[in-house]
C-alpha positions in Angstrom: -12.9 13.1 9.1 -15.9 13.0 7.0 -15.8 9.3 5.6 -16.1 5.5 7.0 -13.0 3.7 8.3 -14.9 0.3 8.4 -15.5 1.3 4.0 -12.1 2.8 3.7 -10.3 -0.2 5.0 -12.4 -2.5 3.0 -11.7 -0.7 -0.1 -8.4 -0.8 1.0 -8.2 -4.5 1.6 -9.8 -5.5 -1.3 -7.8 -3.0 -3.8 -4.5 -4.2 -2.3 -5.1 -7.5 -3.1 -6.4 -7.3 -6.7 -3.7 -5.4 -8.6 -3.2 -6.8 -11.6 -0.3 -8.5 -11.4 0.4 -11.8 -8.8 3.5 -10.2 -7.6 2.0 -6.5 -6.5 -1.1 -8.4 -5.0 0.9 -10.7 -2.7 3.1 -7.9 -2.0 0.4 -5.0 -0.8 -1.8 -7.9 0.1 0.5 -8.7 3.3 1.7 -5.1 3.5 -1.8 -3.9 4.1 -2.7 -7.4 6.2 0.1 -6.6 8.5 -0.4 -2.7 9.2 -4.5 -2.3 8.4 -5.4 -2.5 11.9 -2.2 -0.1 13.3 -3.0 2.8 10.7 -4.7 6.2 11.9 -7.1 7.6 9.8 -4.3 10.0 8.3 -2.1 6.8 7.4 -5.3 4.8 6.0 -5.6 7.9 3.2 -2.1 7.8 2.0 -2.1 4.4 1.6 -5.3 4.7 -0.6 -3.1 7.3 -2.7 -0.6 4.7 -2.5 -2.6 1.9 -3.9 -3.7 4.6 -6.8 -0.4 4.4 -8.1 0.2 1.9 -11.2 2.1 -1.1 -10.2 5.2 -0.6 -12.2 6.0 2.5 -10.3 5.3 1.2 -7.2 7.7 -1.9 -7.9 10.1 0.8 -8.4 9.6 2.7 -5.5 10.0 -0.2 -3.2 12.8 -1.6 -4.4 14.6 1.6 -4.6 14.4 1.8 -8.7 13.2 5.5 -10.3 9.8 5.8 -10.9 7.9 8.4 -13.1 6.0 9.9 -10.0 7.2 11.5 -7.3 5.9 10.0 -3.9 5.1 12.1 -0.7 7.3 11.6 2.5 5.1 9.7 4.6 4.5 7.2 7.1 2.6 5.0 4.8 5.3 5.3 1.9 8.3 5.2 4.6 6.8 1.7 5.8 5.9 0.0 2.5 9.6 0.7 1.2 10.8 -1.0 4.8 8.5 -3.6 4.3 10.3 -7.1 4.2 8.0 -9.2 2.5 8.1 -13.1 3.1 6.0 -15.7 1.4 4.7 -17.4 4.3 1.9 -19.7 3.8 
């Protein structure tokens, strides 16, 4: 692929954890803690296209709720809507 993983995950990272609302950031924040270094280069895209998506819809989507966009059957969406998040500090 034409891009840097090392830029790509700190974009990632940061984008995760700066949402706009304190719920979505703690949630995406451990998502993308927990999986950032198991990812392939594939995975680390779609979760960039996942973290494009406004947080309302994404709230939706993992909790199971209909959202107004239609989200792509992939690993990275497959594992975020598994994703059991505690609040662990």
């Amino acid at each position: 692929m034409d891009f840097n993983i090392d830029q790509l995950k700190k974009k990632i990272i940061y984008r995760s954890n700066y949402r706009g609302t304190k719920e979505m950031d703690k949630l995406l924040g451990a998502f993308t803690k927990k999986y950032i270094n198991q990812l392939s280069d594939n995975d680390l895209v779609d979760l960039e296209k996942l973290l494009n998506i406004d947080d309302d819809n994404l709230y939706n989507f993992y909790n199971n709720l209909n959202t107004d966009v239609k989200f792509e059957n992939n690993n990275i969406n497959k594992l975020f809507r598994d994703f059991k998040f505690t609040n662990e500090i």
